[in-house]
N, C-alpha and C positions, 0 to 999 in steps of 0.2 A: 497566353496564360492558360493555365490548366483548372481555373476555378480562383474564387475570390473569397478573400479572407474577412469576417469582420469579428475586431478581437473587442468582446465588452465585459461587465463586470465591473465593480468598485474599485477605483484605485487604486487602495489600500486593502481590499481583501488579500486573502491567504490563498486561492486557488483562479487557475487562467480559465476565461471560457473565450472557446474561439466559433466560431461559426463561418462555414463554407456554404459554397453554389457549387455542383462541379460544375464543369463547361460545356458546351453543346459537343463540343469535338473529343472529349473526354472515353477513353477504350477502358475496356472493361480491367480493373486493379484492384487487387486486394487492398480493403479500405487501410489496412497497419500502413503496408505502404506508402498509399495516398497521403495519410496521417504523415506518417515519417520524413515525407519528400514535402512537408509544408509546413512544418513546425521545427523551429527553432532550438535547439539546447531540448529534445524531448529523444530520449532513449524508444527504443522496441518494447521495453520491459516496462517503460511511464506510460504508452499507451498501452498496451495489453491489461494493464491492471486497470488502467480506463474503462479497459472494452467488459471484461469483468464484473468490474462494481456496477455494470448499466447505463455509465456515464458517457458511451458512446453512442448518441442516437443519431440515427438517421431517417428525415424527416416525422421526427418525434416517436419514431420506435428503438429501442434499443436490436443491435446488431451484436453478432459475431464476429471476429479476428478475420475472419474466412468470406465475410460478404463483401462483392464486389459493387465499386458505385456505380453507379449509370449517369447518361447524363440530366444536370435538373436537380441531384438529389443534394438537398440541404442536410447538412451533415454539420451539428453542433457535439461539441468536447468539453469536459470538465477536467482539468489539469489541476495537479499540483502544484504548490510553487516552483520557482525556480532554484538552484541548487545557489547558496549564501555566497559575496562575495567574500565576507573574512572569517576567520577563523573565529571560532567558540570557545571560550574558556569553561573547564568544569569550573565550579566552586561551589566550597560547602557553606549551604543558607540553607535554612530550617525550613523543610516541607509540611504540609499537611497534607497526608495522603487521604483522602475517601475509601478510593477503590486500587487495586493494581491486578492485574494479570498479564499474558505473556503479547496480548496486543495492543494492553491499551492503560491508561493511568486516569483518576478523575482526584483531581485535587484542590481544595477549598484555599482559592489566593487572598492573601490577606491585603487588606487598601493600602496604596504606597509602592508596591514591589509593577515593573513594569515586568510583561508577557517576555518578550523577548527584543536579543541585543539590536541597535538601529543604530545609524553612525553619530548621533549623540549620545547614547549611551552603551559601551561594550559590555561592560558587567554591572553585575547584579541584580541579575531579570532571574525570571524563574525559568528562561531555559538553559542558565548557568547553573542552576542547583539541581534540575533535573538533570544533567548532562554527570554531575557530581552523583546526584541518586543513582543513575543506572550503572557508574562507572564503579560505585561502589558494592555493586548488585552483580556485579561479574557481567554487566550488559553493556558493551561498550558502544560508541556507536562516530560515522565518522562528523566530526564536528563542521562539516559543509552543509550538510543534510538533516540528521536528525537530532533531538528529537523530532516527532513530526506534529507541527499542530494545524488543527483544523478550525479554531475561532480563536476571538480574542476579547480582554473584558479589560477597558479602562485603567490605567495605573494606579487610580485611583476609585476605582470602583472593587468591591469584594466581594466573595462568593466560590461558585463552584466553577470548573473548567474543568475541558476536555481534552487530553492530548492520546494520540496512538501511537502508535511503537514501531510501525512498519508501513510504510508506501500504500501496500495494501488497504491496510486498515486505513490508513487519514482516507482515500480515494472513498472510499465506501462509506467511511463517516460523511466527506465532504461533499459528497451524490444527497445524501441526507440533509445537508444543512440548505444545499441547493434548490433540494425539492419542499423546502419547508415542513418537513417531517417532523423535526426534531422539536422537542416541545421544553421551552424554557420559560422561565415566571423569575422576575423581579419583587425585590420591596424598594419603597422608593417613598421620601419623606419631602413634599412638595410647598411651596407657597400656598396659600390662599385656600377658600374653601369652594371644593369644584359640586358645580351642580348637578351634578348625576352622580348616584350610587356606580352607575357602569359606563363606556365610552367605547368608542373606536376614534383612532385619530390616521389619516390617510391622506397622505401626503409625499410628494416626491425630496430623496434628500442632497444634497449635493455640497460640495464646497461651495463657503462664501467667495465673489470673485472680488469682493475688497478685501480680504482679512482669507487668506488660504488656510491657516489656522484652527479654524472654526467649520459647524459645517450650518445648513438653515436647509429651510422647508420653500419648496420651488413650486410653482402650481402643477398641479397633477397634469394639466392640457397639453404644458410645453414637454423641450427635449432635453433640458437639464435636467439634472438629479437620476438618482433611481428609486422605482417604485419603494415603501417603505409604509407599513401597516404596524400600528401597535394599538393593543385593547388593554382598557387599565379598568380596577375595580375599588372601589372604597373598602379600606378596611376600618379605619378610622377617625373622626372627625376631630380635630384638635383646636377647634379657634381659628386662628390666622397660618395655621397648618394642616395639610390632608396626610395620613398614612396608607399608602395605596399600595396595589398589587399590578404589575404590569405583563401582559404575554407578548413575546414578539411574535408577530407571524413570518416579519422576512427580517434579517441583521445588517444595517445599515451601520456604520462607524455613527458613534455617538447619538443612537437611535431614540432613546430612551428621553437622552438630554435634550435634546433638539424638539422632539415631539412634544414635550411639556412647556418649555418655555414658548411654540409657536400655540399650544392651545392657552397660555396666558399664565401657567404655573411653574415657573422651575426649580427643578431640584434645589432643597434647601443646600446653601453653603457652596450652590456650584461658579465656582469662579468666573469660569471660561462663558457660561450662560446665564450673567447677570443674578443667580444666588445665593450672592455673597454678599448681596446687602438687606436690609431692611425693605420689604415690598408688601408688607402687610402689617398690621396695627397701629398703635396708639402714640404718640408725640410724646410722650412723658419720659422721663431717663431713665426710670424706676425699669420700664418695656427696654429701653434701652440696652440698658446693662444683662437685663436679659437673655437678650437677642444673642449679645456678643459674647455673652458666656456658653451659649449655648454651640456659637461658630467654635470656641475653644473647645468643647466638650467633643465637637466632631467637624474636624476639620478641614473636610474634603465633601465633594457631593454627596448625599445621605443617597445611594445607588447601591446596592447587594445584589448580586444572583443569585434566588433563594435556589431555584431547583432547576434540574436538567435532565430528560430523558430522551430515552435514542433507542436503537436496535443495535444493537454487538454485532460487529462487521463477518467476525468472524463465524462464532457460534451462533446470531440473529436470535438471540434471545432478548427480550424489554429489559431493558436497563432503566433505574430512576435514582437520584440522587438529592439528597439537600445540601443545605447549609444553615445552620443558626444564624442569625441577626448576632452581629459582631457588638464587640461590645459597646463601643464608640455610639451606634446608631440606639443600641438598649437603653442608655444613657441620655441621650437627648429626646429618644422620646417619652420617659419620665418626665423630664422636664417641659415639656409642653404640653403631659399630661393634667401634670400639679399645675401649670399654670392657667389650662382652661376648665382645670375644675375651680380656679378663685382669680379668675382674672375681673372679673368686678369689683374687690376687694383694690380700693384704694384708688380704683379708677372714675 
């Protein structure tokens, strides 16, 4: 063997991280090569733009196309996805665009629309309407490949996203989201009323191994899960609901959900994390009917991406984005406002 491969990373993430040893016996090769003779489905041109965005380090420095490894030298990679195995359909579905220029797009997905196609669903994801938007835009692109995204946000969850336009740019986005750079903030409409104004919650996340479906919080000590950091803030207090503020520091699939339900509150109306029922107040039917108008008024996890900031891959200028609280979520928190300014009335 010429060195040892350990490939980790989220499952389900959007980019491969691979990590080498060379070998004691290992002659001096230009690391592209090295790269090339040990990865799988990776072009000359997927690593080079690797080596580029910085996402080529060896032992924790970034390199050159041109350094040679030695042997010893621990040599981690951040990759792109893999090229899709079926084909993309364009179609025309209603964007909302934030931002657009010629590397990169930031668009405010509305709750409901899934990210992109998976083999239970082909179309109607927003990378069939993006495919649509650029095709319309004289930017075509081949539907194996792009568009390219570099994260992803709940099908049911709304807010802002981030997609780039070229290889390049996801690579250099996704060095950023790798190195926890990238600064993103939630609203998030919760059970119960939590006892601190501010929090950290720290915790490893992993698939459930009864219910693969789902994911839960692992003890930090063991070797399931991956690490998973989120900070949340009170915005405010509603009774038997908190309206809160969330920052990820790393992006674990369903990071948000999981972290509140293991600290004891979950996102209101979320199905898949208990939710979706009644887990705070009053026995009366009068709270009741409440409650359940309130799951009609918003019918999916109360989870938005309010904002997202980054550096422009290209140009490395700050980039910042919002998003408005959608209407769904404006709406029901009315309703738990009026209700905790006269929830003694009649109780």
């Amino acid at each position: 063997m010429a060195g040892t491969n350990e490939k980790f990373g989220e499952e389900q993430e959007l980019f491969e991280h691979h990590r080498f040893v060379v070998d004691k016996g290992q002659g001096a090769l230009r690391i592209d090569k090295y790269l090339m003779s040990r990865l799988e489905n990776s072009s000359r041109n997927k690593i080079q733009n690797a080596t580029n965005a910085g996402s080529v380090l060896v032992n924790n420095f970034p390199v050159r196309s041109s350094y040679k490894v030695k042997p010893g030298d621990m040599i981690t990679i951040v990759l792109t996805h893999p090229v899709r195995e079926f084909e993309m359909i364009a179609e025309d579905i209603p964007l909302d665009v934030l931002y657009e220029d010629d590397d990169l797009i930031v668009v405010d997905k509305a709750a409901g629309m899934v990210v992109h196609p998976a083999y239970a669903n082909y179309t109607g994801t927003l990378v069939n309407a993006l495919l649509f938007h650029f095709k319309k835009a004289g930017k075509g692109y081949d539907e194996k490949t792009g568009p390219y995204l570099v994260h992803r946000i709940d099908k049911n969850t709304s807010g802002v996203l981030l997609i780039a336009k070229s290889e390049l740019a996801q690579t250099r986005l996704g060095k950023q989201f790798y190195d926890h750079s990238i600064k993103r903030k939630y609203n998030a409409l919760v059970w119960g009323d939590l006892k601190e104004d501010t929090g950290t919650i720290t915790g490893n996340i992993g698939r459930s191994q009864k219910d693969r479906r789902v994911y839960m919080v692992y003890d930090g000590e063991g070797e399931y899960g991956k690490h998973a950091v989120t900070h949340y803030r009170m915005i405010e207090r509603l009774g038997y609901t908190s309206f809160i503020e969330c920052q990820l520091e790393t992006g674990r699939t369903h990071q948000i959900r999981v972290h509140m339900r293991y600290l004891g509150h979950p996102l209101f109306n979320d199905e898949t994390y208990g939710g979706s029922q009644i887990l705070k107040g009053t026995t009366f039917t009068k709270y009741k009917q409440f409650v359940n108008n309130c799951f009609k008024v918003c019918p999916r996890q109360a989870l938005h991406a309010k904002s997202l900031g980054f550096i422009h891959p290209i140009t490395e200028k700050e980039m910042y984005f919002e998003s408005p609280l959608p209407e769904d979520m404006t709406k029901v928190l009315e309703k738990w406002r009026n209700y905790a300014a006269h929830k003694m009335v009649g109780e």
